[in-house]
C-alpha positions, -999 to +999 in steps of 0.1 A: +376+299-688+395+272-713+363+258-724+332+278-741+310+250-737+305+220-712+302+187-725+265+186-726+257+220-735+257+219-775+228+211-796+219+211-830+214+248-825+253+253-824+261+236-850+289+261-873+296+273-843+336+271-830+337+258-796+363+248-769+358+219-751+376+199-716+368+171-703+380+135-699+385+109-724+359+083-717+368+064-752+378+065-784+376+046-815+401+047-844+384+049-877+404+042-906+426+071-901+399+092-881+401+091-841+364+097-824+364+104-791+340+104-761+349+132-743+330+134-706+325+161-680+299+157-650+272+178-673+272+152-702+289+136-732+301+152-769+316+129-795+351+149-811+361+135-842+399+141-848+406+136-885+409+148-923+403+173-930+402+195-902+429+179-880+471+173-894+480+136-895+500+150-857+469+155-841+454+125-853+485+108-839+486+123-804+450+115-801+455+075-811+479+075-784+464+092-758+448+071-728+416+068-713+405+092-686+435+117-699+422+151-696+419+167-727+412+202-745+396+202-782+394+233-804+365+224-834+338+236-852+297+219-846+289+193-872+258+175-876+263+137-876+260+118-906+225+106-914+223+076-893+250+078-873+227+100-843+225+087-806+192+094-791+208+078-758+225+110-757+211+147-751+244+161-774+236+131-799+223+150-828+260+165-831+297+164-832+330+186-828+353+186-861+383+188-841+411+215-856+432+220-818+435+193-796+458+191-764+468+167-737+462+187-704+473+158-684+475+122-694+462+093-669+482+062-673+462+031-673+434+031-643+431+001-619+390+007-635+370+035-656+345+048-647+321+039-676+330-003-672+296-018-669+309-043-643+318-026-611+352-034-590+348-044-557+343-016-531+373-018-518+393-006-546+367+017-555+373+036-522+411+032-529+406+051-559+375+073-551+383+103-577+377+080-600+350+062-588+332+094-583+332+099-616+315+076-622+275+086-635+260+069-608+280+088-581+277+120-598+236+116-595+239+105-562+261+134-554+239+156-570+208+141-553+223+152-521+232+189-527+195+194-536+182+174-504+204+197-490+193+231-506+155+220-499+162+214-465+178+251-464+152+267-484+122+255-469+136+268-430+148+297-440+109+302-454+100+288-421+118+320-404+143+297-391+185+308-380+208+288-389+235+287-362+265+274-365+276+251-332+309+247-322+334+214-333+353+215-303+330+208-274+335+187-238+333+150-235+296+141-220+295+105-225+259+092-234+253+065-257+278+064-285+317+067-278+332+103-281+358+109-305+386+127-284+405+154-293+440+165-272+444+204-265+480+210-265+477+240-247+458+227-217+478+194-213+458+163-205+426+180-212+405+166-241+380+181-266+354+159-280+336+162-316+299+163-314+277+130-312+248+159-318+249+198-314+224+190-287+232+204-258+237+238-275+206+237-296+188+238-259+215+269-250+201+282-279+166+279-270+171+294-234+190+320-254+157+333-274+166+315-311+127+297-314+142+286-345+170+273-349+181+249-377+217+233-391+235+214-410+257+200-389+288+173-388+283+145-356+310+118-352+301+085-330+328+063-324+306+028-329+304-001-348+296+000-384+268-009-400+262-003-443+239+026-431+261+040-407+292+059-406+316+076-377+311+108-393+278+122-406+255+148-413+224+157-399+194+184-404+195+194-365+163+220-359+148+231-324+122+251-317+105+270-286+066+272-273+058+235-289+046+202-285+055+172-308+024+177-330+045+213-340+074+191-344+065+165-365+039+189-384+069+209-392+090+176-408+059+167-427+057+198-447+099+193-456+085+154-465+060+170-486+086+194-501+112+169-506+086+141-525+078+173-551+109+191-557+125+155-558+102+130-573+071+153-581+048+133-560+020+146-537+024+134-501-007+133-480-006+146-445-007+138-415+017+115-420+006+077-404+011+076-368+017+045-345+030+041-315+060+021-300+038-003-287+017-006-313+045-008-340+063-037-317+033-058-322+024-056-354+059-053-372+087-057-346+104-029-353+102+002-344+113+015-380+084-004-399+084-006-438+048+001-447+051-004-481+038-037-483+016-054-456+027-092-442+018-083-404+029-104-375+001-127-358+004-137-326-009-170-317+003-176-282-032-184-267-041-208-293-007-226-288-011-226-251-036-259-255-011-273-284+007-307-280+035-293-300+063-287-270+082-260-290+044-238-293+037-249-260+068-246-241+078-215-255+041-196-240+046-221-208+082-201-198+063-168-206+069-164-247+055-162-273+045-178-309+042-152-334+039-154-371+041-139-410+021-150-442+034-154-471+011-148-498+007-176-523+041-187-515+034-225-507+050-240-536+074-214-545+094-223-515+114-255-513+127-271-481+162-263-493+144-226-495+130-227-461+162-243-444+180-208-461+156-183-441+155-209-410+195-202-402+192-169-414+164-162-386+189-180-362+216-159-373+198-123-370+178-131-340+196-163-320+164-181-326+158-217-318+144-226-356+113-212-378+083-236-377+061-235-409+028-245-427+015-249-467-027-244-469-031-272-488-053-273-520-084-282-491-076-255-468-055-270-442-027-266-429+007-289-433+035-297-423+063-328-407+045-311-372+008-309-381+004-342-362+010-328-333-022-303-336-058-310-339-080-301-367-095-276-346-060-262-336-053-262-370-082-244-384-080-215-353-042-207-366-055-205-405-082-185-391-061-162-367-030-159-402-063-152-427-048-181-442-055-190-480-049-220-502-011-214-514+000-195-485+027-201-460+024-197-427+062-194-408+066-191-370+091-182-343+082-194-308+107-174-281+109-144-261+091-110-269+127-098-280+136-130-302+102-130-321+100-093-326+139-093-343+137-124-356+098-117-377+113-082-386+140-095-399+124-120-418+094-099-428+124-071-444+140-106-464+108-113-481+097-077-486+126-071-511+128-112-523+093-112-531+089-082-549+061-069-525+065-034-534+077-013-567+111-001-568+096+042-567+072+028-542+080+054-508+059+050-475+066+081-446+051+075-410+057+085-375+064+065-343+055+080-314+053+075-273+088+052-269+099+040-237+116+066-221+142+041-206+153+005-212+171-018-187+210-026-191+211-062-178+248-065-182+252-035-160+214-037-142+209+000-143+180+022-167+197+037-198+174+066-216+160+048-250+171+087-268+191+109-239+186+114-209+172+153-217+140+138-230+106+151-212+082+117-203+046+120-212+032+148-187+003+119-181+035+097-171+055+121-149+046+104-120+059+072-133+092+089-132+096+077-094+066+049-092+074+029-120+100+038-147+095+010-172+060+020-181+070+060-186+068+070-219+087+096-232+076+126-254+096+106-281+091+108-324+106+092-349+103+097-390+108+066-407+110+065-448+108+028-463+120+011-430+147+028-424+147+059-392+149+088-410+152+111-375+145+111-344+133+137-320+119+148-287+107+170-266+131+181-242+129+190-204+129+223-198+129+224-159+163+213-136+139+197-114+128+170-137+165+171-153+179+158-120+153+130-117+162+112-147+197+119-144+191+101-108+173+077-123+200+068-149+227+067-120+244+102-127+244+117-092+242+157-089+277+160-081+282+137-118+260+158-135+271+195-123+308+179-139+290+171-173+260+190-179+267+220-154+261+241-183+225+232-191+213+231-155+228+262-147+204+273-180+178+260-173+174+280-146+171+311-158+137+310-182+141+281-198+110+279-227+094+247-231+110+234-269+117+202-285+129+193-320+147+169-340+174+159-363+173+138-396+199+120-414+211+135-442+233+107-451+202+080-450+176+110-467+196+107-500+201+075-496+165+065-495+154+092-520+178+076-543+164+040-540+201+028-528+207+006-493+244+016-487+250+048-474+285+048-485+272+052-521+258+087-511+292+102-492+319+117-512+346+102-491+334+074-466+347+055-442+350+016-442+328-004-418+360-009-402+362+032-402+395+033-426+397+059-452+412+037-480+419+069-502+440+083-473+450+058-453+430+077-423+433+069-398+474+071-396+503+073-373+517+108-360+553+112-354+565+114-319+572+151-316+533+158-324+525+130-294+551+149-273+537+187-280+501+168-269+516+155-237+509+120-251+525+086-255+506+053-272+505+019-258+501-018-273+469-032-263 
């Protein structure tokens, strides 16, 4: 090794001690004929001081001149700082190196930033330049962060006596949901390979195949639109297990929760975890990835607006909507029109609503607004009563479709959440949503699409439905959410070919469509398939969450753009023609 020590390794306990330090300069000061120096690895921070007497007037000279973020090798002996001159900031702060060797192991000519500027560059140059950036403290944490999410995750299986298998890269294109990434074989020309969405299919393999317990950490690509908390590339904590229901499942995640919250933060988590279901979550938050740390329900008041004279209440529950609405605590006068215009287009703008209608409780109780004319006292009173309205509140309302209302309030709800300070920045809040549709209704195409994939088992008190009525089957359907956000999502899957090919009819794959893609899996199921379900959660969005940040780009060594570029590569590129040609491929202009 060059070095003897890392960069925030030596105490006062070293101090006459010689040492050999590397690391990168993160400044330097000139002192009247002394140079002191900041010298950085990812462990800490150690001051060098290159001067009299230790150091020749050379060394003193090729440290003035060297640059910021050079990489650097010091030869000294431990000194205690002057008296007064400590840095309690600093772990290493009781101490400095006396430097008597110093050399330049490669110099960095000025950077487009450093990494210890307080003001950050834009995130576009950041990824330009990510070895820098991730140099940065802040990344290094994060970074950090994630290889012990990682760890726990693998610990706490492999205590839970589950394999971890490794599932193949390579696999066949079975469009469902997401856009496949496609990979050309050259060796089987016009053929394709396509990288995993999910190792789902072969988890199941593996449960026919005896592995109960199967877990990985596993690379998926999706070929979608971007979002700050999504990527084309992730990672995800796949697990499957055999002999289950969901209640195994989820009991299973909530003892990792538990683990995570201790080894991470060293809080207790109680469980059970909350439980709600899709319904039930719709109605009350309109979401199905509720934040529950702070309250601000929706309200519907559809029935009391169904007697209103105000045409927008009344014609929206006349053509079969609704009127829903939020309370914002003691918010009355802290909100100006100019305020309330802001959230009014950005409610139109996240949900296509028509406008936000609001009220101020009034010093006397009632209710306010340029609309309240068009209500009764009565009318009035039954809304404050049905918002648990209180003098200083105000009351904000979207009339529209289910859909429009639900977005729209959720939306909203997340806005003033954050902008109102309604919960503490360390503040985390774990719960399950349970019993989701098992299919939604494409209008653009007017066929059923599966709400997860098309492998998930319906309630067994909804099997029936399957054939009778498909929009009220539910499907045996769970998903962890952490501070509003899904956190993973899992099912229980169907373990019988039977049952396969009636969803797979019901979702317009034929038999003759399905033995193409999913031969595979029906041909496995057939031969003692166990009942098993499982799930897989976001690595990506874990540290992200754990680490109190809402871009997930801040918790990936080298992301993608929400236009999927690698800016540090210039991924995605061009390939010459003899590498299209050897693929038995040619490109064409759009």
């Amino acid at each position: 090794m060059l070095r003897t020590h890392t960069c925030g390794q030596l105490r006062s306990e070293h101090v006459g001690q010689d040492v050999t330090l590397c690391g990168w300069v993160e400044s330097k000061r000139d002192h009247g004929g002394s140079v002191f120096i900041d010298l950085r690895d990812r462990y800490g921070l150690t001051q060098v001081v290159v001067g009299p007497p230790e150091a020749q007037s050379d060394l003193i000279d090729i440290a003035g001149r060297v640059g910021t973020e050079s990489v650097i090798l010091v030869r000294g002996k431990v000194s205690p700082r002057l008296e007064g001159k400590t840095n309690d900031k600093l772990e290493t702060g009781a101490i400095e190196v006396r430097c008597e060797h110093y050399e330049v192991l490669n110099p960095c000519p000025t950077p487009p930033f450093t990494p210890s500027q307080q003001e950050l560059p834009g995130e576009d140059l950041r990824l330009k330049y990510r070895f820098l950036d991730l140099r940065r403290p802040a990344m290094l944490r994060s970074m950090e962060l994630r290889s012990r999410i990682i760890k726990t995750m693998r610990d706490y299986f492999a205590e839970n006596d589950f394999i971890d298998v490794e599932t193949p890269i390579l696999g066949r294109s079975t469009p469902e949901g997401a856009r496949d990434y496609l990979v050309p074989s050259r060796v089987h020309p016009g053929s394709f390979y396509a990288l995993p969405q999910s190792p789902q299919l072969y988890k199941q393999i593996l449960m026919v195949s005896g592995f109960d317990r199967y877990v990985q950490v596993a690379k998926c690509f999706r070929d979608e639109d971007l979002r700050a908390d999504r990527q084309p590339e992730f990672t995800q904590l796949d697990m499957e297990m055999s002999f289950v229901d969901q209640d195994d499942v989820m009991g299973m995640i909530e003892g990792l929760v538990q683990r995570t919250a201790l080894d991470l933060k060293g809080e207790e988590v109680a469980t059970p975890l909350p439980r709600m279901t899709w319904d039930e979550s719709m109605r009350r938050f309109g979401t199905d990835a509720p934040d529950l740390r702070f309250g601000m329900e929706i309200v519907d008041i559809s029935e009391i607006s169904a007697e209103v004279e105000f045409r927008v209440f009344r014609g929206a529950v006349d053509n079969g909507g609704f009127v829903r609405g939020l309370n914002a605590k003691g918010q009355a006068t802290e909100f100006s029109r100019k305020r309330i215009d802001e959230l009014t287009e950005f409610v139109k703008q996240n949900s296509g609503a028509k406008g936000l209608a609001w009220f101020r409780v009034e010093p006397d109780g009632t209710l306010w607004s340029p609309t309240s004319k068009n209500f009764t006292a009565e009318q009035l009173a039954q809304i404050g009563t049905a918002m648990k309205a209180e003098v200083g509140d105000l009351l904000l309302f979207l009339a529209d479709s289910w859909e429009v209302t639900c977005k729209g309030l959720a939306g909203l709800r997340k806005r003033l959440g954050a902008e109102l300070k309604l919960y503490g920045p360390e503040a985390m809040s774990y719960s399950w949503i349970t019993d989701f549709p098992m299919f939604e209704h494409d209008a653009e195409e007017d066929r059923w699409v599966a709400m997860h994939h098309p492998f998930t088992a319906p309630l067994a008190s909804d099997l029936a439905k399957l054939k009778e009525n498909p929009a009220e089957c539910r499907a045996q359907a769970y998903d962890l959410v952490i501070n509003g956000s899904e956190a993973g999502g899992g099912t229980i899957r169907i373990h019988d070919g039977e049952t396969q090919q009636q969803v797979f009819d019901l979702l317009g794959i034929d038999a003759e469509t399905a033995r193409d893609r999913f031969g595979f899996l029906l041909d496995a199921l057939k031969y003692g398939a166990p009942p098993h379900g499982g799930i897989a959660l976001g690595v990506d969005r874990w540290v992200m969450l754990f680490a109190g940040l809402d871009n997930i780009r801040e918790v990936i060594a080298f992301p993608k753009t929400q236009k999927a570029n690698d800016l540090m590569t210039e991924a995605p590129g061009q390939v010459d023609s003899k590498q299209l040609q050897e693929l038995h491929l040619r490109t064409v202009k759009a």
